[in-house]
N, C-alpha and C positions, 0 to 999 in steps of 0.2 A: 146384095152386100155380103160382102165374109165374115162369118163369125170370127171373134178374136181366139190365138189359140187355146187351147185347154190341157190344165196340167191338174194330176193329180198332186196333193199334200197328204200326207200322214202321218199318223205319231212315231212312225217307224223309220221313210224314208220318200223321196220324191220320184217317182214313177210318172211316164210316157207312154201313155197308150195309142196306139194304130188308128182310135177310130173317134173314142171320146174318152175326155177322164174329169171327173170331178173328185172335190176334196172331202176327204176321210178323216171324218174329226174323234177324235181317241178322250175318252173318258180322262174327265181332270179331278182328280181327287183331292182334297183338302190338307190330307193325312195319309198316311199309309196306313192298305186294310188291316181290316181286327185285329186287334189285339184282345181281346178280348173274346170269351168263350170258346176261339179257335187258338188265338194268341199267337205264339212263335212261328208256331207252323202252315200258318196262316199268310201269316209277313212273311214267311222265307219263298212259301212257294209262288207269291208274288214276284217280289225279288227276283227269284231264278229267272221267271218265264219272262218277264221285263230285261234280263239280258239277254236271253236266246234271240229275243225279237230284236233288238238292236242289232243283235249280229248276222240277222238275215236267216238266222234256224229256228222256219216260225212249228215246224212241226214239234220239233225239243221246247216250244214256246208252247203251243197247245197244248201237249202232255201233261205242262207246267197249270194252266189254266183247268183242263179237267178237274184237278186238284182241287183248283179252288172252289169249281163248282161244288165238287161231291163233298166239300168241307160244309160249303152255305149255301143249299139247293134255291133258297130263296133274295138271294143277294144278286142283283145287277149287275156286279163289277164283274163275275169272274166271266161270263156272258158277252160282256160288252170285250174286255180285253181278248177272248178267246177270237170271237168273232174278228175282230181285227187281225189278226195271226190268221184267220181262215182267208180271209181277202185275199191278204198275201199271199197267201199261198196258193192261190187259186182254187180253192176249198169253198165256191161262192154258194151252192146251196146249205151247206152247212152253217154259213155267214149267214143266211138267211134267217136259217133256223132259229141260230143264238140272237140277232138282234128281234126276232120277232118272241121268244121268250121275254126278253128283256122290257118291251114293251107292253107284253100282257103281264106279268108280274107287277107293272107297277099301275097293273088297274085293279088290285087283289092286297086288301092289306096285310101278310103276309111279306108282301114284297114294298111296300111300303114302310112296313116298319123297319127295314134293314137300309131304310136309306139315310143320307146325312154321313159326318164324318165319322169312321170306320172307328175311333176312341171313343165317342158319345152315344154309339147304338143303342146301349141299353138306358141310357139318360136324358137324349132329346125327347122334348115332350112330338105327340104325334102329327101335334097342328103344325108344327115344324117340319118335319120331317115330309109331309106333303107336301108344302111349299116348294119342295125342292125336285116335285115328281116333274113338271112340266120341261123342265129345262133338262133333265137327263132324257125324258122324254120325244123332247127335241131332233138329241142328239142320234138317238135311235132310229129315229124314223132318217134322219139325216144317213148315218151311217149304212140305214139297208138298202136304200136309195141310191148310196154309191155302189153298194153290190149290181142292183138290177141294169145300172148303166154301164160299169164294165161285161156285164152280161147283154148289152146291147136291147135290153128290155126300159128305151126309156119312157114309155108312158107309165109306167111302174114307177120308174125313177123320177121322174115329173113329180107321181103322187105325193112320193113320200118324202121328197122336197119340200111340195107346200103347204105340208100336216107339218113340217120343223119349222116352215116360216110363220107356219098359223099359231104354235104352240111359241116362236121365240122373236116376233117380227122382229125386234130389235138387233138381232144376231144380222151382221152383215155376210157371214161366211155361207147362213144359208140360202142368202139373195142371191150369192155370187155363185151357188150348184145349180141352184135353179137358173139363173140366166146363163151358163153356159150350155147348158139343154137346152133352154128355149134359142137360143143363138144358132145352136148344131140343127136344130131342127127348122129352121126359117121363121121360128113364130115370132116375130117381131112385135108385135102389137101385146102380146102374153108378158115379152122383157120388157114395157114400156111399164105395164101395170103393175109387175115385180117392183121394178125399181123405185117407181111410185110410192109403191107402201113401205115401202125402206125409207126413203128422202120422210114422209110423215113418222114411220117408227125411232129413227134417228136422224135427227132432223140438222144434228151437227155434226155427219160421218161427211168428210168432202168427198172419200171413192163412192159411196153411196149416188152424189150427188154426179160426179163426174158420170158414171157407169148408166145412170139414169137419163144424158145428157146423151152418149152413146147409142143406148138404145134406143132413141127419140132418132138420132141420125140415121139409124139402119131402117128407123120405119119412112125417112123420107122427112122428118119434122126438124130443119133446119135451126130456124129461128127459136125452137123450142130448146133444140140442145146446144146452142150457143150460150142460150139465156141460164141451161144448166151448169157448164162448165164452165162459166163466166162466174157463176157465187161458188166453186167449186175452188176455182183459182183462189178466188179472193178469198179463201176461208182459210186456204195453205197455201204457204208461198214457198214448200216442198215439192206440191204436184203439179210435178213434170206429166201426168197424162193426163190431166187438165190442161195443161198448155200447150201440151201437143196434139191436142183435139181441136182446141183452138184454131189452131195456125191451120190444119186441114180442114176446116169447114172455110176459114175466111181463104184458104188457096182454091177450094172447090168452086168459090163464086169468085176465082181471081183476081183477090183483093191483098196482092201482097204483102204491099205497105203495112196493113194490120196483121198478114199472116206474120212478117220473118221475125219481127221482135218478141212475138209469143213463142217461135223456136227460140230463139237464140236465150232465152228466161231456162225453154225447158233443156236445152243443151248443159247450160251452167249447171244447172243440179245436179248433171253430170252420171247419169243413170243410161247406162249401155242396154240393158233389156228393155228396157223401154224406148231407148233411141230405135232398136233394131225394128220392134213391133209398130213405132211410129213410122217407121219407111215403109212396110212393109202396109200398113195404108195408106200410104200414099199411093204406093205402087197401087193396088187396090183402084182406089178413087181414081188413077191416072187409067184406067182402062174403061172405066164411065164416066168420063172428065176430058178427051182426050185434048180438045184444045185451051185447057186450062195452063196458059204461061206459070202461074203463081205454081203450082203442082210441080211443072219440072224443076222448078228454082229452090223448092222444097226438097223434092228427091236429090238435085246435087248439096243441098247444103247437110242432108241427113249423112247421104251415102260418103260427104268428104270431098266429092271427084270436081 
């Protein structure tokens, strides 16, 4: 079975890679950093480097982020945002570097106390401001993760996938890096149990639900992933790749009658990227399907012809 495509996301821009790409999740601050003890010059050189990066000059972005390091040697952010400027730029052992600072810093309190929002550093109490290490924590191991898999090192990328899923099972985004690794890589049976403990960690995400329905079908569990994207549907009566998973499993056992009104639900919601990646498994399935009637009646009702 083909893995579904993979696309990188980023706080800066959406990128296509040649081989694999997973998503690069960008530090989400509450506040904009210190004001405090560093103050103005602190927030500005923020500021700067956060437009350099927008505009694709991530090195006049890093420059900007140095800054911030050498301002607050013990603070995450400047780390976290450099690193991402490094990504970008292809600077991935250096990315490395910065998130894996970022991640020993916040086993040191030192680098715990500078966490929480960037106005209350010196006022959140401490039990607070731990509270909040996990989940930036997360993001880190998540974010290096994406380095080691654009570096085509992904049992690396694996790890540090599901040390963000361990640290945030509830985060769908890091279900969805980890199972496009485990997808790129054929481990089928690994994206069952992903998505498993995503469907328990949120148990009312319907992609979660759908994507878990998915990888039940790639491992060959039919009746398992119908039974998924069937409470997947019915939970949102927006998802179109629940209903278009649908209509391919019931065309896989040539059962049209139930396939074409689950297309023709997910056609009306009227989503072209999804319509494309829906034909595009069919086509798929039609090449381990071949005398599947319902499958061709699918591909001409996707394709229009």
């Amino acid at each position: 079975m083909k893995s579904r495509p993979l696309l990188i996301g980023s706080v800066i821009g959406i990128f296509v890679l040649s081989v694999i790409a997973v998503g690069y999740v960008g530090s989400h601050l509450t506040g904009k950093p210190d004001r405090l003890l560093t103050g103005v010059q602190y927030n500005r050189t923020w500021s700067e480097g956060q437009n350099y990066s927008r505009n694709g000059n991530y090195l006049a972005a890093i420059r900007e982020y140095d800054k911030m390091v050498a301002l607050r040697p013990n603070k995450v952010d400047g780390y976290t945002y450099r690193a991402i400027a490094e990504a970008q730029a292809g600077l991935y052992d250096r990315a490395v570097e910065d998130n894996t600072t970022g991640i020993e810093l916040l086993t040191q309190r030192q680098g715990i106390e500078e966490q929480g929002n960037a106005a209350d550093v010196l006022g959140m109490p401490y039990q607070d401001k731990l509270a909040t290490v996990s989940e930036v924590q997360a993001r880190l191991y998540h974010n290096r993760g994406y380095v080691y898999a654009r570096r085509g090192e992904f049992e690396r990328a694996v790890r540090d996938f599901k040390q963000a899923v361990a640290l945030k099972p509830d985060a769908p985004v890091y279900h969805s890096s980890l199972s496009d690794l485990y997808q790129h890589m054929g481990q089928y049976g690994q994206d069952v149990e992903n998505w498993k403990i995503a469907t328990v960690s949120a148990p009312g995400d319907p992609a979660s639900w759908t994507n878990y329905g998915w990888s039940l079908y790639c491992l060959g569990n039919l009746p398992e992933a119908m039974e998924a994207n069937r409470h997947a549907a019915q939970m949102s009566v927006v998802s179109a790749t629940a209903r278009y998973n649908l209509g391919l499993f019931y065309s896989v056992e040539d059962q049209w009658a139930q396939a074409e009104p689950l297309y023709r639900e997910a056609l009306a919601i009227n989503n072209t990227d999804k319509r494309e990646r829906a034909l595009g498994r069919v086509r798929d399935a039609m090449r381990m399907h071949p005398r599947s009637q319902a499958l061709r009646k699918a591909e001409a009702l996707l394709s229009g012809s």
